[in-house]
Each structure stands twice: as structure tokens, then as C-alpha cells.
Rosetta silent file (secondary structure, phi, psi, omega in degrees, C-alpha in Angstrom):
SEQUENCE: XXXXXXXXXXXXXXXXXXXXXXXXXXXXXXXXXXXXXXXXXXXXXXXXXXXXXXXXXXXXXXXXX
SCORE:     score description
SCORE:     0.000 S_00000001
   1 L     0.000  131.661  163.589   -1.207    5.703   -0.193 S_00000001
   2 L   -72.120  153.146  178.433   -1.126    2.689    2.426 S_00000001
   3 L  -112.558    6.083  156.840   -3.456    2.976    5.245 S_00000001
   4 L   -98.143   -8.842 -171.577   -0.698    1.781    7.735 S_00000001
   5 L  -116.842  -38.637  176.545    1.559    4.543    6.388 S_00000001
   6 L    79.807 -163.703 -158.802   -0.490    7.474    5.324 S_00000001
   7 E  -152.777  139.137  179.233    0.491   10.414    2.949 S_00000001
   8 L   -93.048  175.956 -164.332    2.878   13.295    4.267 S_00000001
   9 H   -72.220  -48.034 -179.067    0.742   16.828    3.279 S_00000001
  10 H   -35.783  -62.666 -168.742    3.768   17.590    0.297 S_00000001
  11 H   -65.514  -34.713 -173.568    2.689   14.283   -1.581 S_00000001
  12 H   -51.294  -77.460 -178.299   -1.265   15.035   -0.546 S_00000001
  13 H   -17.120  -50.361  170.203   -0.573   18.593   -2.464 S_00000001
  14 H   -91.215   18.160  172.435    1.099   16.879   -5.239 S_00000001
  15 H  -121.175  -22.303  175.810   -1.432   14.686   -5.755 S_00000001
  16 H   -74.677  -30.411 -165.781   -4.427   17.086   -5.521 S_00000001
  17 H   -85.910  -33.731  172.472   -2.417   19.202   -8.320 S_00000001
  18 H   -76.562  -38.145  153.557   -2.009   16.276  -10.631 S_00000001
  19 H   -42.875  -58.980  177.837   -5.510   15.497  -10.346 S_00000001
  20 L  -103.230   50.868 -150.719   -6.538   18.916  -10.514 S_00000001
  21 L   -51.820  -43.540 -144.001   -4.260   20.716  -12.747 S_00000001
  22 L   -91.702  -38.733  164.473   -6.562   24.163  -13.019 S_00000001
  23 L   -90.658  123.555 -149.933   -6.764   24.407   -9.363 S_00000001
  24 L   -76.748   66.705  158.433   -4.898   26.805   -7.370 S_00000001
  25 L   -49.029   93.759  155.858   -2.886   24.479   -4.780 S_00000001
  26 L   -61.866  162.859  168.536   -0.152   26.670   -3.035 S_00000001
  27 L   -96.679   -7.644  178.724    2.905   24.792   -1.971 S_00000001
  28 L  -117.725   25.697  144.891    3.020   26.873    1.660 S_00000001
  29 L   -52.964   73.439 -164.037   -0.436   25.241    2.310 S_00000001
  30 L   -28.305  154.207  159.881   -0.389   24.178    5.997 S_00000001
  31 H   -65.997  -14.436  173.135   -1.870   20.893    6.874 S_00000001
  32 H   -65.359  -48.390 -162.369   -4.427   22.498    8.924 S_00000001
  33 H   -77.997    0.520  177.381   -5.885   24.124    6.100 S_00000001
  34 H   -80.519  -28.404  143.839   -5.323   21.141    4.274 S_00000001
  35 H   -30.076  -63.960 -150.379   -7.171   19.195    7.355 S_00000001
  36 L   -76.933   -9.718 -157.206   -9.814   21.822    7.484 S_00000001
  37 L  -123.749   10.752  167.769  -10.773   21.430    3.762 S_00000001
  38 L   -97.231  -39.154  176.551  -11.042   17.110    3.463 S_00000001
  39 L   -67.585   -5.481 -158.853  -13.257   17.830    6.789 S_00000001
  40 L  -124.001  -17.904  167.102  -15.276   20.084    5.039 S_00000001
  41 L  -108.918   34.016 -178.314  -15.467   17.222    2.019 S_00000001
  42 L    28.034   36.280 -179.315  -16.215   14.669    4.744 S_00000001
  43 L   -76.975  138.518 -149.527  -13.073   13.092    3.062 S_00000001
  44 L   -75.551   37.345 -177.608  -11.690   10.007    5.220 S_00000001
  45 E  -102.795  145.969  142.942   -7.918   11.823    6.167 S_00000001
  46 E  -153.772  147.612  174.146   -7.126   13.439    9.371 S_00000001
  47 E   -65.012  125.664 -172.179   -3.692   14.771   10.127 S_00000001
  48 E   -99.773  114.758  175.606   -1.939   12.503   12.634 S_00000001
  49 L   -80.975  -36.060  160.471    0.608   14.883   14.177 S_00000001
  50 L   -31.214  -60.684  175.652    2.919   12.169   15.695 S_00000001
  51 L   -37.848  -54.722 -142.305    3.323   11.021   12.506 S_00000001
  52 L    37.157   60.647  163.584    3.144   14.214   11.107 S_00000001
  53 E  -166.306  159.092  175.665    1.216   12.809    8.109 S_00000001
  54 E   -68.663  111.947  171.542   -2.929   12.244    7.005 S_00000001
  55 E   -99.507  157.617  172.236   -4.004    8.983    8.305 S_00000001
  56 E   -64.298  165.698 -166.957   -7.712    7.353    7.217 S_00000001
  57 L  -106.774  150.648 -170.501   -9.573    8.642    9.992 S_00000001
  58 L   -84.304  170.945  175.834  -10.912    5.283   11.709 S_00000001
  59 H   -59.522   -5.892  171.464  -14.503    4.457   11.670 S_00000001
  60 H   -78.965  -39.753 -174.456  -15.655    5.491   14.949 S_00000001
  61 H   -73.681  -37.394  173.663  -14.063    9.072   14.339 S_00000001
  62 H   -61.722  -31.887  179.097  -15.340    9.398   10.832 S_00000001
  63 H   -73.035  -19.495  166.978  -19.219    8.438   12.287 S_00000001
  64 L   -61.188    7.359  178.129  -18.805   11.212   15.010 S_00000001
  65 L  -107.657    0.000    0.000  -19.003   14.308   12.550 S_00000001
């Protein structure tokens, strides 16, 4: 992933699944809950909805949680 371009949620999914063969990825996993569960591993994505794809979140937003 580029951090000017970001990752659409499909390729996040299919990248979590390749990583993580054993774990139980659906494929009609919204990005919120895909959002809700990098925020909950204080992982640096947040869903850009313009975009519609997971941008690094910049450093002001990541020091705010």
C-alpha cells in the first residue's frame, strides 16, 4: 500500500486473509466494521469515504485517541 493512495477494504480483506489464513474474514465485511476493528488495534488506517478507501490516519488524528 502507498500512503498517497491507500488500500480499497476488498484488498485490506485480502490481505488480512493471506496473512491470517485460520482467521475467519467474511468477504461482506463492511468497512465500518473493518474501521471499527484497526481502531480497536490502534492500527494507523481510517476509512476515507471520498476516496472510499483506508488512508494512514495523519499524526495529529492518530495522537487524539
Amino acid at each position: 500500500m502507498r500512503a498517497d493512495t491507500g488500500i480499497s477494504a476488498a484488498d485490506l480483506v485480502a490481505r488480512v486473509r493471506a496473512r491470517f489464513p485460520g482467521l475467519a474474514v467474511l468477504a461482506d465485511t463492511t468497512y465500518v466494521e473493518l474501521e471499527e476493528a484497526l481502531a480497536q488495534t490502534d492500527f494507523p488506517l481510517a476509512y476515507d469515504g471520498q476516496r472510499r478507501r483506508f488512508m494512514p490516519r495523519g499524526r495529529d488524528q492518530a495522537d487524539s485517541r
